[in-house]
N, C-alpha and C positions, 0 to 999 in steps of 0.2 A: 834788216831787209824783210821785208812784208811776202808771206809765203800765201800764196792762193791754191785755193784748191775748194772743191764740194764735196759734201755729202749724205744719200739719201737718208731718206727716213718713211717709217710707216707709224703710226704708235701703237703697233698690234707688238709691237717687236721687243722682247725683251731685251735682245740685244742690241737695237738701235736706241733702245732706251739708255743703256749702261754707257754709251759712242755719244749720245749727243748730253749727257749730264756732264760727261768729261769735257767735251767742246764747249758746253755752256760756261762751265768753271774756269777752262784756260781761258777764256776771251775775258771774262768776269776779272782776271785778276794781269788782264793788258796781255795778253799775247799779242802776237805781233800778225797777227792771221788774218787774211780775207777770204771769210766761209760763205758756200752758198750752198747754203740749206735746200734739198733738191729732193719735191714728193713723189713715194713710189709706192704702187697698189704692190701689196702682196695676194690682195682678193684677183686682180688682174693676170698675176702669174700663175696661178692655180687655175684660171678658168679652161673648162677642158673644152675639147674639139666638138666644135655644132654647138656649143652653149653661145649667148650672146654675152660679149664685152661688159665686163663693169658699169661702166661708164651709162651703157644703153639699157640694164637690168635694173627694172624697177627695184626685184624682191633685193637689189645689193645694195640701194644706193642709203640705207643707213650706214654700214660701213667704211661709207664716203666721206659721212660728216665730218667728222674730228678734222681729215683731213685738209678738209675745206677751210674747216674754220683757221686751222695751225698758219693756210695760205693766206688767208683774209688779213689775220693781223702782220703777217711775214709783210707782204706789199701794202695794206695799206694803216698798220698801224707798229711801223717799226719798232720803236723807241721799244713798245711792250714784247715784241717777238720772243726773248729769251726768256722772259716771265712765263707767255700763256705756253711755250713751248713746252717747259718743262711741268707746268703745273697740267697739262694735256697727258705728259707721259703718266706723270703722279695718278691722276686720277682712274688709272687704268690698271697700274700695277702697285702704286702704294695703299688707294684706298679699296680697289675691287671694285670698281664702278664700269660698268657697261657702256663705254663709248658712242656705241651704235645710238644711244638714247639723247636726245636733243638735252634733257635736264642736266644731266650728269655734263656735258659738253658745258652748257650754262656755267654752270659752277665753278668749272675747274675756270672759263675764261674772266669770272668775277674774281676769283679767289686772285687771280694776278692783275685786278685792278681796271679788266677790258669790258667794255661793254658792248653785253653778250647783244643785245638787241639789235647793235650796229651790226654784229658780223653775222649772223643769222638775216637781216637785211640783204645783205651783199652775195652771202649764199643764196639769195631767192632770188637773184637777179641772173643767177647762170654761170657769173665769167670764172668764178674760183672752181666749178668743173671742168671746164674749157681747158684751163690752164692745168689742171690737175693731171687730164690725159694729155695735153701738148709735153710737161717736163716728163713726164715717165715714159711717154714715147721716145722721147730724145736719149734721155738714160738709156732705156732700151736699146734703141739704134745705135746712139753714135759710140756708147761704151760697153756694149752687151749682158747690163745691168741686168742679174735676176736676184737680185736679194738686196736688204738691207742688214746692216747699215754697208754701203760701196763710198770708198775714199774715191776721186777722182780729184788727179793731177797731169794736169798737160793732156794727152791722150793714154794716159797707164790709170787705171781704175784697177784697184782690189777690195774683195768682203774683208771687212777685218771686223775681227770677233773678239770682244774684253770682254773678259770673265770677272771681274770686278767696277764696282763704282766708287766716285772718288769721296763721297759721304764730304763733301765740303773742303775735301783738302785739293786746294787751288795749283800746289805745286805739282804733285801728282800727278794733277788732269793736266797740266800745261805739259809735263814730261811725257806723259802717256802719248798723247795725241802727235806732238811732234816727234817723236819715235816711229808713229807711226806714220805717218808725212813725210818723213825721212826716208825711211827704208822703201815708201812706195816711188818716191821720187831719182832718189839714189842708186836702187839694186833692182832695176826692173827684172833683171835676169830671176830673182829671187820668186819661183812661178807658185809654189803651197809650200809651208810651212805650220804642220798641225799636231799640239801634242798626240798620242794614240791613247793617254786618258787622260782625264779630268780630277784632278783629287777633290774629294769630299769633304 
């Protein structure tokens, strides 16, 4: 039985990073999941009172890109979505590359075979901003989304936070993720749940 459910992303996020390499691998090796991948500014959640909106702030809207572009291939070049996805995150946290920077975006979307030029088109056309504040609005609103990565099922949305990535092991991420699908679908009752450390 085909489980649904969404969840955000920023690629500022180390932690959405570690959530959506796991999601990438379970789907990669057939899970049974229908994911929707759901963009969220963390520069949006930060913005303080009397400042203007992401969305309307010139000096922010390079850490708009990445996001844009993640959106571009998401709707209009599916098949690659999982590719430029993760090779987006990579290029932020595996290779140290500055997102904000139109080059560095280029690359990472060549490196998974997409061409950059198209999505950079379709960015200059407007609608993957549009669409960028309409889902994160909706996160916001309808699930009281402040963070990534948020699983959202039914109307129960929780952060959940992996302290490890599945470095290619497909069963792992499948187990991880439906664990976590599980527990948010199953034990809504179940409201924080947080080691008090971290082992080193």
């Amino acid at each position: 039985m085909t489980t649904t459910f969404a969840v955000t992303w920023d690629y500022r996020c180390p932690f959405a990073r570690n959530a959506h390499e796991h999601l990438v691998e379970g789907l990669r090796a057939g899970a049974d999941w229908d994911v929707r991948f759901v963009p969220f500014s963390l520069g949006q959640v930060h913005v303080k009172e009397g400042e203007p909106d992401v969305w309307y702030d010139e000096t922010k809207a390079p850490g708009l890109l990445a996001m844009q572009a993640g959106l571009v291939v998401r709707d209009r070049l599916n098949d690659s979505f999982l590719d430029a996805h993760i090779a987006l995150f990579r290029a932020r946290f595996d290779e140290g590359g500055d997102i904000r920077e139109p080059a560095v975006v280029a690359q990472a979307l060549t490196s998974a075979g997409v061409d950059s030029d198209a999505v950079f088109a379709e960015i200059a056309d407007g609608w993957p901003l549009e669409l960028f504040h309409k889902e994160h609005d909706m996160a916001a609103g309808d699930h009281n989304v402040w963070g990534v990565p948020t699983f959202i099922h039914g109307d129960q949305a929780a952060f959940i936070r992996f302290m490890n990535r599945p470095k290619g092991d497909r069963a792992l991420a499948t187990q991880t993720i439906q664990r976590a699908v599980d527990l948010l679908a199953g034990w809504p009752e179940l409201n924080e749940f947080k080691h008090t450390s971290v082992p080193r």
